[in-house]
C-alpha positions, 0 to 999 in steps of 0.5 A: 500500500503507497503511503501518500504525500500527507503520511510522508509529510507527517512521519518526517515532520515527527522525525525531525521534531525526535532528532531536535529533541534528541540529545547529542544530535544537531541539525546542520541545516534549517528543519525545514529543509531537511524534513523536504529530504526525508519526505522525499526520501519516505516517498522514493523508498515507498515507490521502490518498495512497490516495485519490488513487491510487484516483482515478488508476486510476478515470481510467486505467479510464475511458480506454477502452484495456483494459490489464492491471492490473500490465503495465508499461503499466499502470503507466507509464500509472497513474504519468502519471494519478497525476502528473496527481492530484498535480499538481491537488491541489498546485495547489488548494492542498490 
């Protein structure tokens, strides 16, 4: 599920008021500025996570075992195709 551009602003906009509070840590930049990056970041992560969740069920579709999409087996199987997903892209070094 896509996180929607109102998410991402609330969720950078309460990691930025954490890391202000947070003892240790200093903001070289105005909040402001560096709660846009983490929204965009929030964002991008959220659209290349989509892909590789498209990319798991594409395998888990291809695997030739017909299984109803929401079964608990079809979601245990598409958690293991995206383990795999995730594992090659850290891997690659993406």
């Amino acid at each position: 599920m896509a996180i929607s551009h109102d998410r991402a602003a609330d969720l950078s906009r309460r990691i930025v008021e954490r890391l202000a509070k947070t003892r240790g840590i200093t903001l070289k930049a105005e909040k402001e500025l560096v709660r846009n990056r983490i929204q965009k970041l929030l964002l991008a992560w959220d659209r290349e996570y989509e892909t590789l969740e498209a990319e798991a069920k594409q395998r888990l579709a291809k695997s030739g075992k017909r299984i109803p999409e929401g079964s608990r087996e079809w979601e245990l199987r598409f958690t293991e195709y995206l383990e795999r997903v995730l594992e090659e892209y850290a891997s690659r070094g993406e």
